[in-house]
VMD Tcl script that draws the C-alpha trace (Angstrom):
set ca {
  {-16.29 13.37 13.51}
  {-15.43 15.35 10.77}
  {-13.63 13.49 7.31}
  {-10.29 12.84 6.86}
  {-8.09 13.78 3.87}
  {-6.08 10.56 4.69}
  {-3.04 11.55 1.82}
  {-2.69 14.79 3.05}
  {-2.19 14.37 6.47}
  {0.52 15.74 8.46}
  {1.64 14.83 12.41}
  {-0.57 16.27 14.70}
  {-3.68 15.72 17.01}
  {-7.08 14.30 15.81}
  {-9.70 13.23 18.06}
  {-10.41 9.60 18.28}
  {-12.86 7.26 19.61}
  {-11.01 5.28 22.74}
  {-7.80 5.13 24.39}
  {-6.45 2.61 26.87}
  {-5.67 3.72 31.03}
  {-4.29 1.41 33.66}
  {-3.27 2.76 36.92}
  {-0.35 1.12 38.95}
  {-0.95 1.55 42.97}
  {0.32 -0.35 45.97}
  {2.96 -2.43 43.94}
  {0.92 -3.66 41.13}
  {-1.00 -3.11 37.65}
  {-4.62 -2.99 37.55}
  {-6.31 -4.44 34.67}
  {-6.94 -1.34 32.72}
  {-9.66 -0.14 30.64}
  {-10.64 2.06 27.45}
  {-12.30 5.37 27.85}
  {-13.45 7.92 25.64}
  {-12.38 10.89 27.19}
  {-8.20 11.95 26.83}
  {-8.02 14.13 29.91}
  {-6.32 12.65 32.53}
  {-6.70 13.94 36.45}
  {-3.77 13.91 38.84}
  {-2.40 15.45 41.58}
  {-0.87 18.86 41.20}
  {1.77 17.17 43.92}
  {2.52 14.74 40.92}
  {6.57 13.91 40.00}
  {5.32 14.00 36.64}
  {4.86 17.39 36.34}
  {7.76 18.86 38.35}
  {10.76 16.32 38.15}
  {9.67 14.70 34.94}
  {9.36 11.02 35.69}
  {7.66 9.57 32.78}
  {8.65 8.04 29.86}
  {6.84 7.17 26.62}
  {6.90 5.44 23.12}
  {6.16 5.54 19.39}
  {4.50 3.13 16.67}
  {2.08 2.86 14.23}
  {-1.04 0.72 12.75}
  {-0.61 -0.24 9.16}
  {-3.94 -0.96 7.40}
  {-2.21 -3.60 4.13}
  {-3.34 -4.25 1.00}
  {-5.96 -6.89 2.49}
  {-7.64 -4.73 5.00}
  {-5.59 -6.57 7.60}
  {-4.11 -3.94 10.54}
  {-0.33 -4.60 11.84}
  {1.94 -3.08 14.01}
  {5.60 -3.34 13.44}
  {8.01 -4.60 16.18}
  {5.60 -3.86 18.96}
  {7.97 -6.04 21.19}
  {10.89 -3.89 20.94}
  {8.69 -1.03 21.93}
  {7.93 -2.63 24.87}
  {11.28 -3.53 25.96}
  {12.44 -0.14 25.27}
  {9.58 1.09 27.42}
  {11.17 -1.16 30.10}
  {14.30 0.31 29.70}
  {13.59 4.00 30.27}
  {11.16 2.64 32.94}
  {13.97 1.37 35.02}
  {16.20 4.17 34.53}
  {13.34 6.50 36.07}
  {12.80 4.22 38.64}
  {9.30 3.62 37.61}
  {7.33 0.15 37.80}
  {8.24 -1.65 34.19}
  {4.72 -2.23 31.97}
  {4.92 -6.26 30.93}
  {5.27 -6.75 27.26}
  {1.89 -8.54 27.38}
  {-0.08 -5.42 28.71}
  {1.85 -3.18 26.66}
  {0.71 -5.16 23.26}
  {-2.91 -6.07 24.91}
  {-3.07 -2.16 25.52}
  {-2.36 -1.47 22.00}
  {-4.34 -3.90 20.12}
  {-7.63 -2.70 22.30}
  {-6.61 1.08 21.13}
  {-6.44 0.06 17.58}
  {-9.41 -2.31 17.65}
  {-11.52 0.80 19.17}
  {-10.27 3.14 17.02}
  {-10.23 0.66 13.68}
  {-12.40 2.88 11.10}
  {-9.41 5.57 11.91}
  {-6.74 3.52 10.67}
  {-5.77 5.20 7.82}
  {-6.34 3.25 4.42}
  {-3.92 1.13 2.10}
  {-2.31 3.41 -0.04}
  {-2.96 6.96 1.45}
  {0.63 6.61 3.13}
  {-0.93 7.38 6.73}
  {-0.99 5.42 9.65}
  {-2.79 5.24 13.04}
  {0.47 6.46 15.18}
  {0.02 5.14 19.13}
  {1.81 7.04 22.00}
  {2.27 4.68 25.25}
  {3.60 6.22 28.09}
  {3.65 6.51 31.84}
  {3.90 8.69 34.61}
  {4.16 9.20 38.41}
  {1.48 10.33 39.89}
  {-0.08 11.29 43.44}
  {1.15 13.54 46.12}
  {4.90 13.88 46.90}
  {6.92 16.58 47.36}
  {10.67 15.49 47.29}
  {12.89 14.96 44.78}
  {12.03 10.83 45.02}
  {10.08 8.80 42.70}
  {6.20 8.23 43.07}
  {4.33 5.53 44.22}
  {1.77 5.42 41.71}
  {1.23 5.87 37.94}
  {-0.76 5.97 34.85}
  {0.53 3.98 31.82}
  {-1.75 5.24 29.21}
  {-1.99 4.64 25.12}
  {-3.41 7.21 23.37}
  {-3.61 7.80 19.32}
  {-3.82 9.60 16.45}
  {-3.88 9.29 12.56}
  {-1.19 10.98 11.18}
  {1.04 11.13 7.96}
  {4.40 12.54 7.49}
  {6.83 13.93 10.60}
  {8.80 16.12 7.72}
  {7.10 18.47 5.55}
  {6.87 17.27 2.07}
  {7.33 13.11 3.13}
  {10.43 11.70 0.85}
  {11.87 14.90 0.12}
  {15.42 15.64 1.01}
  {15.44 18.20 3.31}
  {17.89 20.64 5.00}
  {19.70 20.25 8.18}
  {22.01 22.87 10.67}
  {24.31 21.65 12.95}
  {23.70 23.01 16.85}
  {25.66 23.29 19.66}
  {23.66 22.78 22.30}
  {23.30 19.59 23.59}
  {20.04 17.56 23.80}
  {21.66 14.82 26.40}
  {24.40 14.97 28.84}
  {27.14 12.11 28.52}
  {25.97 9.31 30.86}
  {22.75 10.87 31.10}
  {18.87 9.69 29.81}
  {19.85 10.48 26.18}
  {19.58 6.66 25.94}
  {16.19 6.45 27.26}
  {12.75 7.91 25.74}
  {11.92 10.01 28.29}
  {10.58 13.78 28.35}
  {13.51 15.51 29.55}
  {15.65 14.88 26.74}
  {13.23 16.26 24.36}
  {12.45 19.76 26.44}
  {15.96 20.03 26.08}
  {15.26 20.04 22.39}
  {12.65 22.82 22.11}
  {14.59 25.53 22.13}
  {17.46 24.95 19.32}
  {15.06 23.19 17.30}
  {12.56 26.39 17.09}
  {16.10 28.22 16.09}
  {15.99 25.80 13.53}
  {12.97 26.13 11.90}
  {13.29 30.19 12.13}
  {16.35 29.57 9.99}
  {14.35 28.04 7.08}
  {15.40 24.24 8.23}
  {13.77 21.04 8.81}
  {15.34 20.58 11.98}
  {18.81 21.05 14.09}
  {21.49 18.31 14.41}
  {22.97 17.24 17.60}
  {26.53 16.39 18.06}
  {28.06 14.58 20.82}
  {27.67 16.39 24.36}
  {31.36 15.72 25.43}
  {33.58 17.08 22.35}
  {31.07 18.24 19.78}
  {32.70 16.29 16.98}
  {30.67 13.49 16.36}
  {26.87 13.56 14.78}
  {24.65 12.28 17.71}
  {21.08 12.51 16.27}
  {18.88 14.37 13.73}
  {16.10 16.26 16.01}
  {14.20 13.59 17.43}
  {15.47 11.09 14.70}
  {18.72 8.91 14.25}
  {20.75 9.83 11.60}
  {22.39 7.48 9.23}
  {24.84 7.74 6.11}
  {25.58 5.52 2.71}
  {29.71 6.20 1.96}
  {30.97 6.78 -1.58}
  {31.94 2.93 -1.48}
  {28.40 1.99 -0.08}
  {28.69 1.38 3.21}
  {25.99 2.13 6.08}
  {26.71 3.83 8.63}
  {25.16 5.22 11.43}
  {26.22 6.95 15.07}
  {26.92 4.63 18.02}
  {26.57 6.40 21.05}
  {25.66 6.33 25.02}
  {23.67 9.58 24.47}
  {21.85 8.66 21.52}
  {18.26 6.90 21.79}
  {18.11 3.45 20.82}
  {16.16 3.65 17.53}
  {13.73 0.75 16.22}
  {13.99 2.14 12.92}
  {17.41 2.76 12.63}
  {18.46 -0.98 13.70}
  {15.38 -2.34 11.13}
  {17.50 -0.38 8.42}
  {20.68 -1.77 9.55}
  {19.36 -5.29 9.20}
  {17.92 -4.57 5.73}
  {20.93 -2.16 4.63}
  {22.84 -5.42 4.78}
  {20.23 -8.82 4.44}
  {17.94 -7.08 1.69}
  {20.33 -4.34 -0.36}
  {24.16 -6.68 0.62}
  {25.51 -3.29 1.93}
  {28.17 -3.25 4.78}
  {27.00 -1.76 7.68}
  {28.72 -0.19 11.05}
  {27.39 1.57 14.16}
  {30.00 3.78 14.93}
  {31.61 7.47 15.17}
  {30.08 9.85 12.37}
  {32.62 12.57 12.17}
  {31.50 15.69 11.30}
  {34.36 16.94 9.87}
  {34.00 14.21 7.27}
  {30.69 14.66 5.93}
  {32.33 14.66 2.39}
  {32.50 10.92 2.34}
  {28.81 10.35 2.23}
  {26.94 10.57 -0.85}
  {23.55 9.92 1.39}
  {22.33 10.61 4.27}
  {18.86 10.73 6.24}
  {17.20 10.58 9.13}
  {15.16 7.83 10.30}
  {12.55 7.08 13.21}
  {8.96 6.26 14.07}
  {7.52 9.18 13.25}
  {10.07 10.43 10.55}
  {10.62 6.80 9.13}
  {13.01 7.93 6.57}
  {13.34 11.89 5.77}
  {16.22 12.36 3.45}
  {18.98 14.57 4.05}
  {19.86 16.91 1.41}
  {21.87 18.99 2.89}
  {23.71 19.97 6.44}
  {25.17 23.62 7.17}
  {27.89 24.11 9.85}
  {29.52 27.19 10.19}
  {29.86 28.23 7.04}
  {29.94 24.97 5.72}
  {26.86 23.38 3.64}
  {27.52 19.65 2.76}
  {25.47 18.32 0.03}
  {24.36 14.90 -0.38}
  {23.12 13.18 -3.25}
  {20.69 16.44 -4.09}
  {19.00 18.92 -2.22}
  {15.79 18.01 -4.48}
  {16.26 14.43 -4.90}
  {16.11 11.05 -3.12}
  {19.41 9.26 -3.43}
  {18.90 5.62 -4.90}
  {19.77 4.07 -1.91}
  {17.40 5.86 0.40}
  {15.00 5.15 -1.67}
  {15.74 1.59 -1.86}
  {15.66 1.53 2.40}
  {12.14 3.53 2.15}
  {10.64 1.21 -0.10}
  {12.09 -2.15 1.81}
  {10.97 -0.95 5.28}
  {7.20 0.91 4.32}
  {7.21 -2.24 2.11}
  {6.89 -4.18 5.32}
  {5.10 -1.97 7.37}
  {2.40 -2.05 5.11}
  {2.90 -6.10 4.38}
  {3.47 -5.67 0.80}
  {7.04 -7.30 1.37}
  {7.27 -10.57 3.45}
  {8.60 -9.72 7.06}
  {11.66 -11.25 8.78}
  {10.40 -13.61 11.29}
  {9.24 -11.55 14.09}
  {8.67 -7.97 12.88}
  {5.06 -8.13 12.40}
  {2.13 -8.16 14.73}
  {-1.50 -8.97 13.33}
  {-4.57 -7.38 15.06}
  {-7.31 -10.01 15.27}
}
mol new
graphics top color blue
foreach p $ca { graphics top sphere $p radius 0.5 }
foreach p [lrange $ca 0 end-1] q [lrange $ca 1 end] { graphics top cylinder $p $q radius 0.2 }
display resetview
């Protein structure tokens, strides 16, 4: 296996030691196993692959300052999992398995977890899919929940750098559709205006609400949040928008750990001007500054289009703080691998 430049990584593919398989067949879990390999084999027939039943999750290992490895909030992945799960119709993967699944995929792949103080992480993907043969529009009677990993450093080219943003008008969710859950579908949807994006020169394209186009929705595949010119935190609320992990961690530190007020509600876009921050914030983003956002021919700028606002910063320092278990945890957030 060839060395890694652990500080100079960016999000993509590396080959790895293990991941974890368990196959769900006439109504229940097996125990599951590692392997080495990351091919999977399934039926061509497989819902999968034509009417996208699956659905999958995001976090990371954290090697801290001790050598220790944690995961952050593995439980709420798990629930979340559940959720999207039972919006498919597919089996739900107990929060036990889910975490047992993960621990044996970082305990495998330990020497890969990136060390304290390169900034990268060991990034785990759990997801799950209906397999076997049916041809119908109906769900499947088996599946594969899988967790499969990489190390990986920033999503955003350039890590804490503000970058620049275009509004889009095509929709990534449908109102009372899956934009709520994390499954596949939403994200094809994606592919298309966010390549139109990046041929543009930006980071990424932002998504406003599918029913009257005048709300922000979400950043790419990220939530988006803003600080207001009298400090406030704000950030969408919305049936279409994914239930972010990191956004609600910020929320609780925006107002336990920097005494800022905080709402979940309507980010107009027509009143962009009353930020003085804004970012966008995920797993795999965790926080990428927002310098600016173009509309039309509108450009809002933030704090700077070359630096971090203070309060960004502030967030991005509280939350990798904690990831990486240099700041003590609220009760709850942290999960030790032993």
């Amino acid at each position: 296996m060839k060395t890694i430049d652990y500080r100079n990584l960016g999000f993509e593919c590396r080959e790895t030691h293990a991941n974890y398989i368990s196959f769900f067949k006439d109504g229940a879990w097996d125990e599951g196993k590692l392997k080495k390999e990351d091919c999977i084999t399934i039926s061509a027939f497989s819902p999968a692959l034509h009417y996208g039943q699956e659905a999958f999750e995001g976090l990371k290992a954290y090697r801290r300052k001790d050598g220790k490895i944690q995961l952050f909030r593995p439980i709420e992945n798990a629930e979340r999992l559940q959720r999207s799960c039972e919006r498919l119709l597919m089996p739900i993967v107990p929060v036990n398995k889910f975490i047992e699944a993960c621990e044996l995929v970082v305990k495998a792949n330990e020497d890969l977890v990136p060390p304290y103080g390169t900034g990268a992480t060991l990034y785990l993907r759990p997801f799950i899919i209906g397999v076997g043969r049916n041809l119908g529009v109906r769900p499947a009677k088996e599946y594969i929940f899988s967790v499969i990993c990489s190390p990986v450093g920033s999503y955003f080219k350039g890590g804490l750098s503000p970058n620049k943003f275009v509004i889009t008008y095509y929709d990534r969710a449908a109102p009372n559709g899956t934009g709520d859950s994390k499954v596949g579908g939403n994200y094809a949807a994606s592919l298309y205006p966010h390549q139109m994006a990046k041929d543009k020169g930006y980071a990424d394209c932002i998504y406003l609400d599918p029913l009257t186009h005048s709300k922000i929705d979400e950043v790419g595949a990220a939530n988006f949040f803003g600080i207001t010119k009298d400090n406030k935190f704000i950030t969408p609320k919305s049936p279409s928008i994914l239930p972010s992990i990191t956004k609600y961690s910020l929320m609780y530190l925006a107002k336990n750990y920097l005494g800022l007020e905080v709402e979940e509600g309507e980010v107009f876009v027509d009143k962009l001007d009353s930020y003085k921050e804004a970012g966008a914030c995920g797993t795999a983003a965790v926080i990428s500054p927002i310098g600016r956002i173009d509309f039309g021919d509108k450009k809002i700028v933030f704090y700077s289009e070359t630096e971090v606002g203070p309060i960004t910063r502030r967030l991005y320092d509280t939350l990798t703080g904690i990831q990486f278990g240099d700041i003590e945890a609220p009760k709850g957030w942290v999960h030790i691998i032993k």
